[in-house]
N, CA, C and O of each residue as an XYZ file, in Angstrom:
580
protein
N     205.557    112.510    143.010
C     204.695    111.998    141.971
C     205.023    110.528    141.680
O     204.093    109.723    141.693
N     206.343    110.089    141.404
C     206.508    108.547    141.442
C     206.069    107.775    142.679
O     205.209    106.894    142.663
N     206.669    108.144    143.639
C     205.398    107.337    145.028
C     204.289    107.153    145.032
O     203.797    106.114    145.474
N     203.489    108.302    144.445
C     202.089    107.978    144.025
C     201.411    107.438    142.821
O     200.231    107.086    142.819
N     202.439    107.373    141.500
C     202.303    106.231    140.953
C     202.379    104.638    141.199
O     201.679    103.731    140.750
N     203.862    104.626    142.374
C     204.009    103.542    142.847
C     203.081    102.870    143.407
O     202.888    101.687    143.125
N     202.308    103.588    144.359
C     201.095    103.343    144.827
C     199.952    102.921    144.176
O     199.465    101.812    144.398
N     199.434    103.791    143.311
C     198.731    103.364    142.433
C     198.815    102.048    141.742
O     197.958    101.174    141.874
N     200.057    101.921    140.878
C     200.324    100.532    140.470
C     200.107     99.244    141.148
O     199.662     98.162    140.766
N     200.694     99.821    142.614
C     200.294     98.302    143.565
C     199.687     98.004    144.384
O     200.117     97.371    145.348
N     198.211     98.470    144.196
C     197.161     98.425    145.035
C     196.614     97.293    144.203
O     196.884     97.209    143.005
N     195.878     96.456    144.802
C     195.560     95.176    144.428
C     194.506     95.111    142.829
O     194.553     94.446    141.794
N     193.744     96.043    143.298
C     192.777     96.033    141.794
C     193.420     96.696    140.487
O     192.800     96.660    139.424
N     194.549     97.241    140.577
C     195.266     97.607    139.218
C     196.098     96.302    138.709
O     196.252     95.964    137.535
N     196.545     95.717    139.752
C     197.422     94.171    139.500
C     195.926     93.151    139.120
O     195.950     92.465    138.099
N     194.983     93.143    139.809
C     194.505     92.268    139.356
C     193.499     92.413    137.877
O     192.902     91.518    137.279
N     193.581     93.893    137.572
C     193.401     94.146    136.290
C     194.321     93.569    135.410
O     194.145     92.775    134.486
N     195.399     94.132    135.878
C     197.078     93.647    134.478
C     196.788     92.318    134.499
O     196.469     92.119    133.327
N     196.705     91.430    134.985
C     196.860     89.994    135.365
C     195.346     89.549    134.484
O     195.331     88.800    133.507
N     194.129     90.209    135.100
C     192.898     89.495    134.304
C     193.126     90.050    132.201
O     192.594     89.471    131.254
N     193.911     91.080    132.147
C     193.977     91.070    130.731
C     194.977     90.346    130.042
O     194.946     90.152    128.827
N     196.051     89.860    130.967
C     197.407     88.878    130.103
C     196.559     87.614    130.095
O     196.654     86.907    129.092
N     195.809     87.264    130.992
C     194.917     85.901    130.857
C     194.422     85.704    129.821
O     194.597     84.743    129.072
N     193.600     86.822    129.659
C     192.427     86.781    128.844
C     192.803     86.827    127.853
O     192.134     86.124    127.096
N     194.230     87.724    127.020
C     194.528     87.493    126.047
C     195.083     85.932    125.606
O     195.010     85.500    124.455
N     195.482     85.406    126.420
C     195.847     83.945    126.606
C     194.655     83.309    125.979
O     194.581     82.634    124.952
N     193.711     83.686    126.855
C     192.674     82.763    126.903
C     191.789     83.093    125.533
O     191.150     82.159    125.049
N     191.744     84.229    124.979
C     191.656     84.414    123.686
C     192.150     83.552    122.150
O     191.650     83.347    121.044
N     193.488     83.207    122.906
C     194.016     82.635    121.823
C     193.686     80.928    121.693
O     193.745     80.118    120.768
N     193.385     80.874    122.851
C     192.897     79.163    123.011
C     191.905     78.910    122.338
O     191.798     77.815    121.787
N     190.534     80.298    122.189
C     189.696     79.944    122.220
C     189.658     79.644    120.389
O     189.271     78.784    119.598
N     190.288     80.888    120.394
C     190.365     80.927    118.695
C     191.077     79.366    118.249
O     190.522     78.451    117.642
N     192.271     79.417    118.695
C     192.514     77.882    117.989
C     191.549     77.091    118.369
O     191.212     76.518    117.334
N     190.594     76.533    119.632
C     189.818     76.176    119.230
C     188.713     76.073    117.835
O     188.379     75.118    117.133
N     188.320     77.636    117.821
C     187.288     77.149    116.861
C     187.597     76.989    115.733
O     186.815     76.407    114.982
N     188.855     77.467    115.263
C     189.376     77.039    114.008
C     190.291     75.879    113.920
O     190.506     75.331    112.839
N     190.623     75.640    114.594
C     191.291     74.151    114.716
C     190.643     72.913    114.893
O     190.954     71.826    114.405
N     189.464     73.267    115.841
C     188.897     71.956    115.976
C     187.400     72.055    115.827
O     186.836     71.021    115.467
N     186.818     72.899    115.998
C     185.156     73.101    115.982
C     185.074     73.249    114.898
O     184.423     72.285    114.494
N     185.415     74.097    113.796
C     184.720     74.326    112.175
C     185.389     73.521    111.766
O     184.463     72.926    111.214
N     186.311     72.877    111.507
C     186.716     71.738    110.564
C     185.565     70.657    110.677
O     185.140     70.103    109.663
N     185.061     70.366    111.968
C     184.162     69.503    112.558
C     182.891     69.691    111.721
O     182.395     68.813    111.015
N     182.374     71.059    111.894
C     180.810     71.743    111.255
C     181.339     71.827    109.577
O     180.583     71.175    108.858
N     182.072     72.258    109.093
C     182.115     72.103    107.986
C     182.278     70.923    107.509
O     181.690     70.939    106.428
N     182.872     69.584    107.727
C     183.033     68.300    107.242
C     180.887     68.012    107.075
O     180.122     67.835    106.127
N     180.726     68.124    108.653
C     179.548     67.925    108.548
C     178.282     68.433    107.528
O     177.289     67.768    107.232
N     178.713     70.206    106.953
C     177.936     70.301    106.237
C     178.504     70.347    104.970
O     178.568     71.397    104.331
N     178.947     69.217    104.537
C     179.381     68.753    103.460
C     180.841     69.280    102.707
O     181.026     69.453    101.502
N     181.637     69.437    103.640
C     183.310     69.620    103.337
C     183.397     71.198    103.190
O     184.206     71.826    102.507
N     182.331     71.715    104.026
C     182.818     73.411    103.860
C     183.969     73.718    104.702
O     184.072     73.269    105.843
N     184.907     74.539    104.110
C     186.188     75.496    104.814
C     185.702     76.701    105.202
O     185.924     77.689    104.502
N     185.086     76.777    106.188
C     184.574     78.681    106.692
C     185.772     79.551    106.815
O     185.458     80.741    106.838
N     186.767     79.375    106.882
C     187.965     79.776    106.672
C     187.941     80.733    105.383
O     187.915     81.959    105.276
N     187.954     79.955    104.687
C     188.018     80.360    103.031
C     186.340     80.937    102.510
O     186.181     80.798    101.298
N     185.408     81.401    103.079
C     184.166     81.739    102.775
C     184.479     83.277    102.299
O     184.832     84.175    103.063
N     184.279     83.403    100.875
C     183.989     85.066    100.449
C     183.073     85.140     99.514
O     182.614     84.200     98.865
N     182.734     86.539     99.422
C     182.144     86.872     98.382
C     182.879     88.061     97.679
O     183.020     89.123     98.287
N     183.489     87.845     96.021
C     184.557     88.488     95.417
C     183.465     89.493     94.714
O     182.512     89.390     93.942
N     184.269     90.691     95.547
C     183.433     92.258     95.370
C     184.086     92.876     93.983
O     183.803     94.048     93.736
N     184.876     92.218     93.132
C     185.252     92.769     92.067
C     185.832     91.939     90.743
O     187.015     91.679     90.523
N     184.647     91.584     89.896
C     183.974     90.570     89.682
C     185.148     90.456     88.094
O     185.253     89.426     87.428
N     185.981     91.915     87.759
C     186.790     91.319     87.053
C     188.363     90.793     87.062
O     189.166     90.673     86.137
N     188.474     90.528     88.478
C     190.180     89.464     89.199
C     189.125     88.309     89.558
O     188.269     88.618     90.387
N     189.092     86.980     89.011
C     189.040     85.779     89.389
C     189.875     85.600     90.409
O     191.015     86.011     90.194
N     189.619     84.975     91.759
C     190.064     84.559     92.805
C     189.507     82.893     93.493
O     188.373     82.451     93.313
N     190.480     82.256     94.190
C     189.966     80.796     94.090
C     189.828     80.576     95.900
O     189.094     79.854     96.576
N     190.883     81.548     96.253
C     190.767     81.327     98.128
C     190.869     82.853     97.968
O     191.015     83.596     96.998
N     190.728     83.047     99.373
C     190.921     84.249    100.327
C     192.399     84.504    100.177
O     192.846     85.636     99.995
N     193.146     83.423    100.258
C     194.703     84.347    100.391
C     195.321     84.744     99.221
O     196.143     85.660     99.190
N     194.954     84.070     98.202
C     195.032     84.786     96.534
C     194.363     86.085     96.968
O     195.186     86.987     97.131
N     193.125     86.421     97.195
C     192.348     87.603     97.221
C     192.981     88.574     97.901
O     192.896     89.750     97.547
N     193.735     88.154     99.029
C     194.773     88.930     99.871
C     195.666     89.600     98.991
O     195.827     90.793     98.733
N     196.242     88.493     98.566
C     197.814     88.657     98.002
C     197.295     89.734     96.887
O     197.801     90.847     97.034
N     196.601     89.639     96.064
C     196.158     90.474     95.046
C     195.374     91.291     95.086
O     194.884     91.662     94.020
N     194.885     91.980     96.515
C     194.458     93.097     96.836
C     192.783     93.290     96.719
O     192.105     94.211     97.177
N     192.301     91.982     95.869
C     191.102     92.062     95.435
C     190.264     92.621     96.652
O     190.619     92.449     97.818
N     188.463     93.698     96.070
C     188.232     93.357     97.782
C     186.931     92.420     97.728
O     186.182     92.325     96.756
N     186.774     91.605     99.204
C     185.774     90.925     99.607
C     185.165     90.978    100.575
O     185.376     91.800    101.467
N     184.126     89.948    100.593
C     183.519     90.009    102.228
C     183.862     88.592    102.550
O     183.416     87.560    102.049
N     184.827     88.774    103.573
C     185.278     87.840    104.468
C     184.361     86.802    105.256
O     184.766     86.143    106.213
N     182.838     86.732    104.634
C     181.888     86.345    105.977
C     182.590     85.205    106.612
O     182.939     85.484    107.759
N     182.895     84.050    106.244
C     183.612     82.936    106.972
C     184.402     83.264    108.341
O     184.106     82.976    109.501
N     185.544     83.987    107.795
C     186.223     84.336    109.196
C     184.877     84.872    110.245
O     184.529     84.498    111.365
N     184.374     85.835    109.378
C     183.434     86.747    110.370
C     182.865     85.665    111.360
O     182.959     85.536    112.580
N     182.193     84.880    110.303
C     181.656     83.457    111.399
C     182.461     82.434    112.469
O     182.020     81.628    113.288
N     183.851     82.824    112.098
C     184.558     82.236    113.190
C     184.972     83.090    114.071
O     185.670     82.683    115.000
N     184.705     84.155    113.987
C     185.019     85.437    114.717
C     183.331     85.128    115.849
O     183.160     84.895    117.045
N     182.828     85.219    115.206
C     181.550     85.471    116.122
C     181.335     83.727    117.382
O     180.996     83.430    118.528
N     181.773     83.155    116.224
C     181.546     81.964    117.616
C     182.932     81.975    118.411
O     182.816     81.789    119.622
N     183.917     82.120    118.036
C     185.159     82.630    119.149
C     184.622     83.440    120.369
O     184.836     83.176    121.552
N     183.675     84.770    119.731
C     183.066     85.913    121.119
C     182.169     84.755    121.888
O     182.365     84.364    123.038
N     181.355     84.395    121.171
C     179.956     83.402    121.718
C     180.924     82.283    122.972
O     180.610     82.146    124.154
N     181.993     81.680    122.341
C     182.160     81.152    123.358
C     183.514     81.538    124.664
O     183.936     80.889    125.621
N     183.866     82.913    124.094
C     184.321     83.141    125.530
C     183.266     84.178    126.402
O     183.425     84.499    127.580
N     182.333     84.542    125.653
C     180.998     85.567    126.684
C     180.414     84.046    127.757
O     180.295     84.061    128.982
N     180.131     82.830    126.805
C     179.766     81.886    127.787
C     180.697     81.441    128.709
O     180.377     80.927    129.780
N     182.191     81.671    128.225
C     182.952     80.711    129.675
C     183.051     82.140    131.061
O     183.158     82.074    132.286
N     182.953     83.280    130.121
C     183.003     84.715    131.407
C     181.749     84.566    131.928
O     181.763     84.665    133.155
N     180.682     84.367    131.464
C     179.206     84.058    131.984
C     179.354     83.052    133.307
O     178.909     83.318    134.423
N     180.170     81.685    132.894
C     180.153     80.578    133.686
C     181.238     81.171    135.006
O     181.195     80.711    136.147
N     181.989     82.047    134.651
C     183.218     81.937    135.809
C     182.574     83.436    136.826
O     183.136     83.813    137.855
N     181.782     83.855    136.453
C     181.325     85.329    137.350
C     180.249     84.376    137.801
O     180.558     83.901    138.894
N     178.859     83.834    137.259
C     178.246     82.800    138.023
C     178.695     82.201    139.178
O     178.059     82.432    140.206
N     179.966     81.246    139.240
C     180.593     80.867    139.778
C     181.098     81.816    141.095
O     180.826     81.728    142.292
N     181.919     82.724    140.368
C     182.407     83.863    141.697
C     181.451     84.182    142.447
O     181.416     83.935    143.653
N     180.394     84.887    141.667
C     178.982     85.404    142.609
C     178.265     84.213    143.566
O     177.678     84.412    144.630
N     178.442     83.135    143.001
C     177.583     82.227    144.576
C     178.645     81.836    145.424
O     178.525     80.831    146.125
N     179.681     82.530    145.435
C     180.929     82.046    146.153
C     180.739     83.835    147.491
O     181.220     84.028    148.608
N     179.933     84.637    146.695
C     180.131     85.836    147.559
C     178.660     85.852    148.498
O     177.565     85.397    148.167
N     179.089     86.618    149.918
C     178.104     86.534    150.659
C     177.384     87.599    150.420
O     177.885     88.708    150.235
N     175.743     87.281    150.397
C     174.964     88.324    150.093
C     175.387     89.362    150.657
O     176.328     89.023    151.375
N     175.157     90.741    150.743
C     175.570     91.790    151.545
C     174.382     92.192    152.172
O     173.406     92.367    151.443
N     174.274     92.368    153.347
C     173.260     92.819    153.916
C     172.784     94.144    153.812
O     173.528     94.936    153.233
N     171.873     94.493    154.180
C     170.541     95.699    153.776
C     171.121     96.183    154.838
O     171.424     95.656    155.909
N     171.303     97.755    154.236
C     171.803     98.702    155.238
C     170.437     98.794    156.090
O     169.310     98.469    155.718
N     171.002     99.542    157.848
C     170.090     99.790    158.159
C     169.024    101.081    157.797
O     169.562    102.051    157.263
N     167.578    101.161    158.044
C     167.231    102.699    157.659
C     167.153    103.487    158.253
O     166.876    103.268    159.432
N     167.296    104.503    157.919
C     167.351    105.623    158.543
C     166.376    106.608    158.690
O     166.455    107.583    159.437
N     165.086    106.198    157.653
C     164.006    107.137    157.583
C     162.896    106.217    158.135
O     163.078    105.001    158.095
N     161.511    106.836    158.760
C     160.352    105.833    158.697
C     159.540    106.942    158.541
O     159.848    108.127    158.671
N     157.935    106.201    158.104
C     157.050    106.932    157.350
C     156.172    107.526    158.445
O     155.868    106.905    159.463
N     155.748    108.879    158.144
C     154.676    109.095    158.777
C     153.206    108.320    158.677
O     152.687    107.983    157.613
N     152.680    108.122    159.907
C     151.513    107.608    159.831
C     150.433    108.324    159.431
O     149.312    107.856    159.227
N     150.875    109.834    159.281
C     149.429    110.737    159.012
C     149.302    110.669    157.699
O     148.293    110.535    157.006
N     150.606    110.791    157.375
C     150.660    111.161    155.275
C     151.243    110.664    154.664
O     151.076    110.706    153.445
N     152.256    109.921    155.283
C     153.307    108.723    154.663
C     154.169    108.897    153.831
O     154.501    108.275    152.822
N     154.749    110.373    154.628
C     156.071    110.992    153.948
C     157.258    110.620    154.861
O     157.344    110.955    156.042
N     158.256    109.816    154.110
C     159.508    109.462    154.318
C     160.146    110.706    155.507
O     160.437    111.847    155.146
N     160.269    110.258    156.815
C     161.373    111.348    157.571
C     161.985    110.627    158.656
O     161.568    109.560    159.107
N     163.559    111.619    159.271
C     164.284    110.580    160.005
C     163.586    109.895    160.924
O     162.380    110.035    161.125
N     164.218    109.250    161.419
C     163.973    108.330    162.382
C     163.834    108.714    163.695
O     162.999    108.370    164.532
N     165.175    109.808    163.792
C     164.646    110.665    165.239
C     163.855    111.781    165.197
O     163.973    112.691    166.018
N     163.085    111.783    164.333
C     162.467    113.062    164.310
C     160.882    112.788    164.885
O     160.169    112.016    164.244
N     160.389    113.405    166.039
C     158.983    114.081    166.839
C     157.945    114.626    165.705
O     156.890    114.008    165.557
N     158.120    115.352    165.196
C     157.032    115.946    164.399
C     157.302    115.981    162.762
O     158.218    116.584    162.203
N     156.497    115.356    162.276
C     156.608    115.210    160.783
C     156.629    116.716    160.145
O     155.777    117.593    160.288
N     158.080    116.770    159.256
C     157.732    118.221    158.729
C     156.689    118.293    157.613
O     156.350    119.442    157.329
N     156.271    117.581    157.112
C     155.027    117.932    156.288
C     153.413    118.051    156.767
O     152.612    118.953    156.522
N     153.303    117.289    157.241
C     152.064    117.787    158.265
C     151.775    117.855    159.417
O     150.609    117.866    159.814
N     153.174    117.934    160.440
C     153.302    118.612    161.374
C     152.307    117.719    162.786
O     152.045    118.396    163.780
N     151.938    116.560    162.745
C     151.757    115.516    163.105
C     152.790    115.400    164.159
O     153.973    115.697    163.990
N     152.169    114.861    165.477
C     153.445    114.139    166.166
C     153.122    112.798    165.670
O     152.199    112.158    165.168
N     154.669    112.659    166.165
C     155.025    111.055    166.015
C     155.028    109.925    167.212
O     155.518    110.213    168.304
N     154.561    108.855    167.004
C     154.603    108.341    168.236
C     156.527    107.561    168.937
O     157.533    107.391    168.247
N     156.443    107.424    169.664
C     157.775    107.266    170.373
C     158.337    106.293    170.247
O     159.421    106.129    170.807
């Protein structure tokens, strides 16, 4: 049973699974400091000094709260939309860089060619049968050679 785990483990598409998810978590984290490090500071200056960071709406209207991490710390509850919105353009822009890098792979792969067939149609009734076959089993038609 361990040999055939061993096996399993090191056949190329289980490694290149382990390997595409340590990336990606990598590449996760880039993306996020991106958008919170450098993209919404950017969009919020622009629309007039907003912190999407700090965006709530305080669901319990008698704890006054001034940020999100007061609201944390004190259990209050809210709706986080801000993060949510940095959450959603974080997905948006790693679906576009996986979009751009399978694009990429796929015109790098050679079309695969069309198997050959194996059936052709009768000429009497134009029912699908093999290829070596003399007499069509549905209407019993010969076939020409």
């Amino acid at each position: 049973m361990l040999s055939e785990f061993k096996k399993f483990i090191m056949r190329g598409s289980v490694l290149d699974l382990a390997i595409g998810v340590i990336i990606g978590a990598a590449f996760g984290k880039i993306v996020a400091s991106l958008v919170n490090d450098v993209l919404m500071p950017v969009i919020g200056l622009a629309m007039g000094k907003v912190d999407f960071a700090n965006l709530f709406i305080n669901l319990d209207r008698s704890k006054a709260v001034e940020t999100l991490a007061d609201a944390k710390k004190l259990k209050v509850p809210v709706l986080a939309y801000g993060v949510f919105l940095n959450t959603i353009i974080e997905f948006l822009i790693v679906a576009f860089v996986i979009f751009i890098i399978v694009k990429q792979v796929n015109r790098f792969k050679k079309p695969e060619e069309a198997p050959a067939p194996t059936t052709k149609d009768c000429p009497e009734c134009c029912t699908a049968i093999p290829l070596a076959a003399k007499r069509c089993p549905a209407c019993t038609s010969a076939l020409p050679a």
